[in-house]
Backbone bond lengths (Angstrom), bond angles and torsions (degrees), N, CA, C in turn:
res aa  C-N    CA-C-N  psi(-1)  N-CA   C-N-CA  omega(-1)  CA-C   N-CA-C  phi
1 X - - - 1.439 - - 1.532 108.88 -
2 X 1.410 117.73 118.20 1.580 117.92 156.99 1.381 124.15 -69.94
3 X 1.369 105.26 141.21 1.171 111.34 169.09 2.238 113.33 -106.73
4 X 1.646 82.29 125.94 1.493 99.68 -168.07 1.800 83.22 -89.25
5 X 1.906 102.03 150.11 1.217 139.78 -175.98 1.585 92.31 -104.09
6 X 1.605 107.20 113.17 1.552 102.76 164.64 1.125 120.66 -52.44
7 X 0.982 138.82 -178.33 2.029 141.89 139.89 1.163 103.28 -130.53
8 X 1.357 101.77 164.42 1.593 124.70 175.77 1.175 114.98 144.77
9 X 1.733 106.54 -163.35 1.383 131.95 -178.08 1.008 92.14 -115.94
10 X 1.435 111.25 122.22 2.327 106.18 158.21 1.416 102.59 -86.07
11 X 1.240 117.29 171.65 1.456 119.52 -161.27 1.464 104.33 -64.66
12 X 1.661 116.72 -56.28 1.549 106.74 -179.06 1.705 123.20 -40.25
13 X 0.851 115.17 -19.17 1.671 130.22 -162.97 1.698 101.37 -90.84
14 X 1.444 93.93 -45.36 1.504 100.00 -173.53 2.114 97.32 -80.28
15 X 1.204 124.71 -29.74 1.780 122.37 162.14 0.994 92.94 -50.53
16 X 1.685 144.37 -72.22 1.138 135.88 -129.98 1.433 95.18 -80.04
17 X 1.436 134.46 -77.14 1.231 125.00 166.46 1.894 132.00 -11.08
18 X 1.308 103.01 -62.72 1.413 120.46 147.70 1.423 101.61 -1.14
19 X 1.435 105.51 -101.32 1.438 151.73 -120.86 1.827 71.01 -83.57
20 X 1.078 126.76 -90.51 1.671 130.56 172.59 1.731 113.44 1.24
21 X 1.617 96.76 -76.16 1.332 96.72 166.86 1.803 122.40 -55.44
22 X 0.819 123.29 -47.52 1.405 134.63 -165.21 2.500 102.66 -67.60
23 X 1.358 92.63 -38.63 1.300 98.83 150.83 1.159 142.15 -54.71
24 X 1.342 110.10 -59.70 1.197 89.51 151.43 1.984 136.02 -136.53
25 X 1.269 92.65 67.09 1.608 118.63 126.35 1.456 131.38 -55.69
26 X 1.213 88.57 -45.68 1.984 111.12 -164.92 1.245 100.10 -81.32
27 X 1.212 121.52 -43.98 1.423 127.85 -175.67 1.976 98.35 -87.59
28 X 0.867 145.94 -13.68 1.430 151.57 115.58 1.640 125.75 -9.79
29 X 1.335 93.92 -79.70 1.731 119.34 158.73 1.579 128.26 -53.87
30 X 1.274 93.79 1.00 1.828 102.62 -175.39 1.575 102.34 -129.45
31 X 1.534 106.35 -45.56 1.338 100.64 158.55 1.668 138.59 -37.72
32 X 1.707 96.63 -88.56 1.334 116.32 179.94 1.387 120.04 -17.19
33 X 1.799 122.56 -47.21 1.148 94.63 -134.43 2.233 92.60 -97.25
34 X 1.386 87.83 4.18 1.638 87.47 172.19 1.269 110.52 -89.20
35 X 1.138 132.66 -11.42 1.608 145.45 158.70 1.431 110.78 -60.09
36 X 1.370 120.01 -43.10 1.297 130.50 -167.17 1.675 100.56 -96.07
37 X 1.078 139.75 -30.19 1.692 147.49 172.57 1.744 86.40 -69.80
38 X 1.310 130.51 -73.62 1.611 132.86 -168.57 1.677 98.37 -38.13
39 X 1.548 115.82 -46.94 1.596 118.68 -163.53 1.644 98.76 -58.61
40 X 1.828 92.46 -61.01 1.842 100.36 -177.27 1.744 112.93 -35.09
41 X 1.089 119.80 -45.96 1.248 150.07 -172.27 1.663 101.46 -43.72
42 X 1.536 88.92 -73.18 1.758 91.90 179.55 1.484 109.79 -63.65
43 X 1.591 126.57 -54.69 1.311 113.52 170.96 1.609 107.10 -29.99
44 X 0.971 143.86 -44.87 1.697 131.39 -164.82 1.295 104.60 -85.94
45 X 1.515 131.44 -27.62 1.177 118.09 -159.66 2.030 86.90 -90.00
46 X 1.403 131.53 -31.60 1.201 131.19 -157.55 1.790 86.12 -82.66
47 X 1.265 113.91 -34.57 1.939 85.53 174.71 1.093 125.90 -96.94
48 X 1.427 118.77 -4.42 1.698 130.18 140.40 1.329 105.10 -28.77
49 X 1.420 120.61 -70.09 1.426 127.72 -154.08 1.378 104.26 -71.72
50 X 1.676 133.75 -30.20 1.376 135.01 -176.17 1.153 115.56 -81.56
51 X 1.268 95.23 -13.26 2.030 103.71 176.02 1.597 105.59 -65.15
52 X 1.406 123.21 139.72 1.082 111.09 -170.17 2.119 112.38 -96.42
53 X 1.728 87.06 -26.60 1.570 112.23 157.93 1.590 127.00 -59.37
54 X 1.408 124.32 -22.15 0.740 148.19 138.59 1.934 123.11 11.29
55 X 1.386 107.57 -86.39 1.006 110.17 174.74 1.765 130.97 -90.27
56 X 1.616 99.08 18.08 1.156 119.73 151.88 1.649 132.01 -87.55
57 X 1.244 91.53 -35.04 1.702 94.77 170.04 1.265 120.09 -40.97
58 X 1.603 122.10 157.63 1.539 119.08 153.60 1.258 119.62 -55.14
59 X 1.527 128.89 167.61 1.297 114.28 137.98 1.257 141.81 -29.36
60 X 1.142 117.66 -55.24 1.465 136.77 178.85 1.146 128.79 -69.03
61 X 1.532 109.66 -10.24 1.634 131.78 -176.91 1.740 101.96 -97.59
62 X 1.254 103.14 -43.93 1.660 128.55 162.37 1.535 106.58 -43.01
63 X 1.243 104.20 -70.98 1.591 104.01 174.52 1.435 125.55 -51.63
64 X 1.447 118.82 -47.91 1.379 127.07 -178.34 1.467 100.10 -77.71
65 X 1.036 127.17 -17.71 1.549 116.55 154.95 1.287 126.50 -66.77
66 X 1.159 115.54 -68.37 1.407 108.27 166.84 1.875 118.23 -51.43
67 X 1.108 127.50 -78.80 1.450 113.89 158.08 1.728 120.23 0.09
68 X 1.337 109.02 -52.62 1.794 112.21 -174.22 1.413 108.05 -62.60
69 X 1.759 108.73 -42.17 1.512 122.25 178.15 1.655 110.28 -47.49
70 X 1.733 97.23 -65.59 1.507 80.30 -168.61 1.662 110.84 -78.47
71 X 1.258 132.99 0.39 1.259 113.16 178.69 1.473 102.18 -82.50
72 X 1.351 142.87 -6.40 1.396 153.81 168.69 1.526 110.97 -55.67
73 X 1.456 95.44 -57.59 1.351 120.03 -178.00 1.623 103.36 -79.84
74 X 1.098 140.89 11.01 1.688 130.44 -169.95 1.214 117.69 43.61
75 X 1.888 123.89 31.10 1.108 86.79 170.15 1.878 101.73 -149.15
76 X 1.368 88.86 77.25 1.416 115.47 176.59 1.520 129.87 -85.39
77 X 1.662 87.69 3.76 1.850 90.34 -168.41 1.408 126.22 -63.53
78 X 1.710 116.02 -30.07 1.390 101.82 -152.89 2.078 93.05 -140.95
79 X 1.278 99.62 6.12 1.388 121.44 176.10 2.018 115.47 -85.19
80 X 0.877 125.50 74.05 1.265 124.02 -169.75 1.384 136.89 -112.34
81 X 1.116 145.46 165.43 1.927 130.88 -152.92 1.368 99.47 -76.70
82 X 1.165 125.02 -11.71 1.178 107.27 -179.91 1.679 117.43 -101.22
83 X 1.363 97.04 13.95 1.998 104.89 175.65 1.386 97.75 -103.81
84 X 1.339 116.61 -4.62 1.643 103.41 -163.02 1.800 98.03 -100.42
85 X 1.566 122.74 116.49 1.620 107.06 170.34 1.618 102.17 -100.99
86 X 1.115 110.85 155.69 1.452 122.74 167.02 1.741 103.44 -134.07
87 X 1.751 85.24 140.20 2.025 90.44 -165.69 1.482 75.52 -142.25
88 X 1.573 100.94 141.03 1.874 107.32 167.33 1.719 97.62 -86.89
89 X 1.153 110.79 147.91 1.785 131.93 152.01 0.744 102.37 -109.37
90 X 1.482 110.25 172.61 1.225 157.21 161.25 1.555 101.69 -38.74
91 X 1.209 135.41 -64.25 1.259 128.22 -151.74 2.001 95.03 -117.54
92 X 0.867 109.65 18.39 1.754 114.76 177.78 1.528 126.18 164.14
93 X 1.271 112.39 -150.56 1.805 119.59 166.41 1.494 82.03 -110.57
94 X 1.635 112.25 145.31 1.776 135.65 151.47 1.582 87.38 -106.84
95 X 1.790 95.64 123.54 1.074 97.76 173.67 2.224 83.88 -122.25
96 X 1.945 106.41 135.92 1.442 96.19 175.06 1.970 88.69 -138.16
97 X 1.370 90.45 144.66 1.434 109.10 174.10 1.143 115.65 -103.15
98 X 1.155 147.12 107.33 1.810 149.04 -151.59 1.185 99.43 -134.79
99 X 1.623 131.00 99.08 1.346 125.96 168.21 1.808 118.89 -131.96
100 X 1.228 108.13 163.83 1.797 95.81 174.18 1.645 95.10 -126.68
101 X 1.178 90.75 173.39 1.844 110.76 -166.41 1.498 91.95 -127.41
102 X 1.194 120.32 142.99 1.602 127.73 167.40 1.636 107.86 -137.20
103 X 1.515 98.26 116.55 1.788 92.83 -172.92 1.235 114.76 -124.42
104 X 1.342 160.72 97.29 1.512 163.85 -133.20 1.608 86.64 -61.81
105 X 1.119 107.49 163.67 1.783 132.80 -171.64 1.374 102.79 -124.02
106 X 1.213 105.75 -79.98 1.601 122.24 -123.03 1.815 97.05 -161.21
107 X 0.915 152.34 122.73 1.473 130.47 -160.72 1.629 134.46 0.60
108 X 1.723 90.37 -95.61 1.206 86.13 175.23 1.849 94.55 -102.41
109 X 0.914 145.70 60.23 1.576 143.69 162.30 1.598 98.63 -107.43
110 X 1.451 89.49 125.09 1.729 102.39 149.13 1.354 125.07 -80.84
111 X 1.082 112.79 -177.19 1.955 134.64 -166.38 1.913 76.99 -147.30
112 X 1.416 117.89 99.02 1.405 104.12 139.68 1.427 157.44 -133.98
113 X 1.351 122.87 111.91 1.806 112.83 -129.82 1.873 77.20 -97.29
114 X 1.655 108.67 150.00 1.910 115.43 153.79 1.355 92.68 -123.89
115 X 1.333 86.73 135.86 1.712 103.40 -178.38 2.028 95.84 -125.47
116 X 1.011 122.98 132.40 1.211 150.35 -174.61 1.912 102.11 -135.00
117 X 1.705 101.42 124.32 1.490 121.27 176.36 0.991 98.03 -136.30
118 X 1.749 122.55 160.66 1.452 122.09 153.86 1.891 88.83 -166.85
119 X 1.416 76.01 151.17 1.585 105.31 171.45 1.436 121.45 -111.51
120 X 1.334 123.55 163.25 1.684 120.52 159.80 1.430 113.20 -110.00
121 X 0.740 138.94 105.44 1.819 121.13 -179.31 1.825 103.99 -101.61
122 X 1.139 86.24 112.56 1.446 104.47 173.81 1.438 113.28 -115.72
């Protein structure tokens, strides 16, 4: 008579696995969507820059442009007039958007992404 070797997962093995995956999901779900607001972000600043009107605008016309983008795009949450600077050069407007995101984790653990963009519009 042989003796057959079970296989498998016993249940603890299959929690621990679980729990692994399910980690990070969550940490997935907390991530992404400031990855995906940074993307929206550049979409506005790259048709800023193709505008040819563009570097005629005010500041403030600049801003409410970009602003219109990401509220188009849904992702206006944590992007605000006061992250956006605009400085004239020499060769155009530098327009740079410099903001951070702070998103709860885990108690007291943060999630914290800085996202820094800039354009030239010439």
């Amino acid at each position: 008579m042989k003796v057959r070797k079970e296989n498998g997962l016993t249940l603890i093995g299959f929690l621990i696995a679980l729990s692994v995956v399910l980690f990070f999901a969550y940490a997935g779900m907390r991530i992404v969507p400031m990855y995906l607001e940074y993307h929206a972000l550049g979409n506005a600043l790259s048709k800023l820059e193709d505008d040819p009107a563009a570097k005629k605008m005010t500041p403030q016309k600049i801003k409410q442009s970009i602003q219109n983008s990401l509220w188009a795009s849904y992702a206006s949450n944590n992007i605000k007039n006061e992250h956006i600077r605009i400085s004239k050069k020499s060769g155009g407007v530098n327009v740079r958007v410099a903001y951070e995101v702070r998103k709860p984790f885990l108690g007291n653990i943060d999630i914290i992404g800085s996202f820094d963009k800039a354009v030239m519009l010439q």
